[in-house]
C-alpha positions in Angstrom: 78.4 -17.6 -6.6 76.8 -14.8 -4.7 78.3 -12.2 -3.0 76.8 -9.4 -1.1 79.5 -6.7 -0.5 78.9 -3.3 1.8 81.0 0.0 1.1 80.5 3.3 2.6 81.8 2.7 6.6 84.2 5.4 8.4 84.2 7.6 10.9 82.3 10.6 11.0 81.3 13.2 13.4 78.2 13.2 15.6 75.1 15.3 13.8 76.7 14.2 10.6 75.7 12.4 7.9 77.1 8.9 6.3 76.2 6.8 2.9 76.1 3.0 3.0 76.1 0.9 -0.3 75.1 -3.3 -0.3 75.8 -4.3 -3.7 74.8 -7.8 -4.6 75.9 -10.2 -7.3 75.0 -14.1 -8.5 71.2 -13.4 -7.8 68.6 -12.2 -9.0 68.5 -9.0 -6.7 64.9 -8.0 -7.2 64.0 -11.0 -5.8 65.1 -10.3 -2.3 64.1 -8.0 0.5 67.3 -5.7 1.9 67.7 -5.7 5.6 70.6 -3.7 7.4 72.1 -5.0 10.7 74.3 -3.4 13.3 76.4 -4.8 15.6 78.8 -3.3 18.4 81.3 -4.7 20.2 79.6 -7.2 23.5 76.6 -6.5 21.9 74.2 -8.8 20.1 73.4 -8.1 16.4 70.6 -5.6 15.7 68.4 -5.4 12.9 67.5 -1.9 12.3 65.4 -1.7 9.0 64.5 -3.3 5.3 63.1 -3.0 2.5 61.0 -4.9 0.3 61.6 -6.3 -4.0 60.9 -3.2 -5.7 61.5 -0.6 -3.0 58.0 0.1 -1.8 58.1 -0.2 1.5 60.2 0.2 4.5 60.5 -0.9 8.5 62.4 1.0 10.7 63.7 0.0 14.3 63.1 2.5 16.9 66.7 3.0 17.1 67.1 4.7 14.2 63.5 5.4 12.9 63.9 9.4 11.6 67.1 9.2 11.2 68.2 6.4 8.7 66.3 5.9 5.4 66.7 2.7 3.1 67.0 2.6 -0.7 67.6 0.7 -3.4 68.3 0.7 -6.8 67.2 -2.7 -8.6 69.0 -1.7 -11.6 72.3 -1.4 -10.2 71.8 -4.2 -7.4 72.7 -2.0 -4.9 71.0 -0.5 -1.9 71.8 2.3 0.4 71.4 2.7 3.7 71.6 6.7 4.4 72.5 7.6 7.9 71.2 11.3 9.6 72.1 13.0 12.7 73.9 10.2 13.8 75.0 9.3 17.1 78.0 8.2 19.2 75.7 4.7 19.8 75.5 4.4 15.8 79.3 2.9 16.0 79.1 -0.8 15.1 79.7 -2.7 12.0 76.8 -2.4 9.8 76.0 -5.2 7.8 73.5 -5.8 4.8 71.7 -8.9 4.4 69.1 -10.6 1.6 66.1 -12.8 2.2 64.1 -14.2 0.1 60.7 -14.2 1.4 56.9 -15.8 0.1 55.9 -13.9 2.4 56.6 -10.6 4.8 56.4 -11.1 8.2 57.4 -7.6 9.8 58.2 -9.3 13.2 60.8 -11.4 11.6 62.7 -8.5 9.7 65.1 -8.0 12.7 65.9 -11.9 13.2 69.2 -12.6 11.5 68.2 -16.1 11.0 65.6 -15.3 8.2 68.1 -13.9 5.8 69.9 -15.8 2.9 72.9 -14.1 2.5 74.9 -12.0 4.5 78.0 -9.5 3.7 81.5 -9.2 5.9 80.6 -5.9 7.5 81.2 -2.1 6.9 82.6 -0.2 10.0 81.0 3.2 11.2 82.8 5.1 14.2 81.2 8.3 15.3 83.0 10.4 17.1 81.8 12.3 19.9 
């Protein structure tokens, strides 16, 4: 059975700095791309970056390009998702997500559709 659980979510200032964790299990976790999705209350959900097997390479969205850097570590079938200078419009639930890909399409990264497994969400609140 897999599960894909997120850690790391809670309120932090604006300008500060926050830690997200995606830790996978039942799979074979190098054989999936990472993305990270957002998604705030009325809003639609937002893909906002990912990363590819072995770590490589990374996309950003415009949103948060600069400011948030993706990780993994194949080893421990985690990956992080570290959040800079954040902003009052970082608050949503954050949620991690695995594809397994042939190919890389980077148009397709942000379309929650093309992802295989999904976790329940880690909460971030910045407060102003």
């Amino acid at each position: 059975q897999v599960q894909v659980v997120e850690s790391g979510g809670g309120t932090v200032q604006a300008g500060g700095s926050l830690r997200l964790s995606c830790t996978a299990s039942g799979l074979r976790f190098d054989d999936y791309y990472v993305g990270w999705f957002r998604q705030a209350p009325g809003k639609e959900r937002e893909g906002i970056c990912v990363i590819t097997y072995g770590g490589l390479a990374t996309f950003y969205a415009d949103s948060v390009d600069g400011r948030f850097t993706v990780s993994r570590d194949n080893a421990k079938n985690t990956a992080f998702l570290l959040m800079h200078t954040v902003k009052y419009e970082d608050s949503a639930t954050y949620y991690c997500a695995l594809a397994h890909w042939e190919k890389f399409n980077s148009a397709e990264y942000t379309v929650p559709d093309k992802y295989n497994y999904w976790g329940q969400g880690t909460l971030v609140a910045v407060a102003a």
